[in-house]
C-alpha positions as CSV (number, residue, x, y, z in Angstrom):
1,X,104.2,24.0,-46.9
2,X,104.1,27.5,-45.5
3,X,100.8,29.1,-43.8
4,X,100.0,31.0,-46.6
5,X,99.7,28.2,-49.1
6,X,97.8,26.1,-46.7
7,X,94.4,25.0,-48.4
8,X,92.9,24.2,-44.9
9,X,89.5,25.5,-44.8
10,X,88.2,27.8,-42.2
11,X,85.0,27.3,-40.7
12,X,83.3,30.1,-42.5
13,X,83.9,32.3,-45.4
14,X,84.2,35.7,-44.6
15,X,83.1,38.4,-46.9
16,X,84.9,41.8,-46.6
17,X,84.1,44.7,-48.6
18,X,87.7,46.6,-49.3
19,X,87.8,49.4,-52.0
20,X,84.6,48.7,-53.6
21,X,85.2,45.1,-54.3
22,X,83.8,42.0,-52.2
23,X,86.7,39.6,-51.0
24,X,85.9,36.3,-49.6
25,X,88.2,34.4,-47.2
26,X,88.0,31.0,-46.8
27,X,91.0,28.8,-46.2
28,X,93.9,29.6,-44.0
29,X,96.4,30.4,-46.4
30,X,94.1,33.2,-47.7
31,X,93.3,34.4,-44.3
32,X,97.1,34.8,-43.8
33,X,98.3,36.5,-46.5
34,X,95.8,39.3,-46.3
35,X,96.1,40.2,-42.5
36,X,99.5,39.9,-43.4
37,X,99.2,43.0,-46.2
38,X,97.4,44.9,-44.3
39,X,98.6,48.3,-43.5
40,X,99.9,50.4,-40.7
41,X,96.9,52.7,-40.9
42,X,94.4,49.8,-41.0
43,X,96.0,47.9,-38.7
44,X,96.7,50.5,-35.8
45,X,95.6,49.6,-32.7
46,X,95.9,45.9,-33.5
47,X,98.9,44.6,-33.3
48,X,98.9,42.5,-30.4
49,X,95.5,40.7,-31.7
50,X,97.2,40.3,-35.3
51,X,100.0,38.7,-34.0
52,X,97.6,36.3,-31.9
53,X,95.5,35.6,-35.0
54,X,98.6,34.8,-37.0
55,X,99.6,32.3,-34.4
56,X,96.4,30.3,-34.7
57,X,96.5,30.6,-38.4
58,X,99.8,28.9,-38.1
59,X,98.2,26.2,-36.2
60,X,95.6,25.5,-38.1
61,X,97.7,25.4,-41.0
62,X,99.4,22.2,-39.3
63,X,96.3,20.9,-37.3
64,X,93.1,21.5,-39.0
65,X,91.6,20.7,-35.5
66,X,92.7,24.1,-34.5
67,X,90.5,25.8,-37.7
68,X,87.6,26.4,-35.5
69,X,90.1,28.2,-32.9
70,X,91.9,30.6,-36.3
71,X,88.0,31.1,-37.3
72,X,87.1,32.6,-34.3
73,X,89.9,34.9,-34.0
74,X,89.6,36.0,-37.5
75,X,86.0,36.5,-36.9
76,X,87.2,39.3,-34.1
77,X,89.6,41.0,-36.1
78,X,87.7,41.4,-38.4
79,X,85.5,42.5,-36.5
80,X,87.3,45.1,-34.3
81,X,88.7,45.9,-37.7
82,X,85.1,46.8,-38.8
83,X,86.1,44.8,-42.0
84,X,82.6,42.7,-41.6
């Protein structure tokens, strides 16, 4: 199974308001594949912690031990981000 399929659950559910609408995150897979649409223009500036947060996605997508590690790092991406 790839990372974005995995149904591994993260240790919260993040709710992002994008365009309007109210998005809520809470499994790895879903996590992964939106960072992974975001845009240039959204994304600038973050590329090195995108591509860290990715990683422990990945990981948690084979170890849900490593869950509470992906949450974090979501958590300050999205953050920094100012998606939350």
């Amino acid at each position: 199974m790839s990372v974005s399929e995995s149904e591994t659950p993260l240790k919260a559910t993040f709710r992002i308001k994008l365009n309007g609408e109210t998005l809520s995150i809470a499994t790895v897979g879903h996590a992964y594949r939106f960072i992974s649409t975001l845009s240039k223009a959204e994304s600038m500036g973050l590329e090195s912690q995108l591509d860290e947060t990715k990683a422990a996605l990945s990981a948690a997508a084979e170890n849900a031990m490593m869950s509470v590690q992906a949450t974090n790092m979501l958590r300050a991406l999205f953050a920094r981000a100012k998606l939350l």
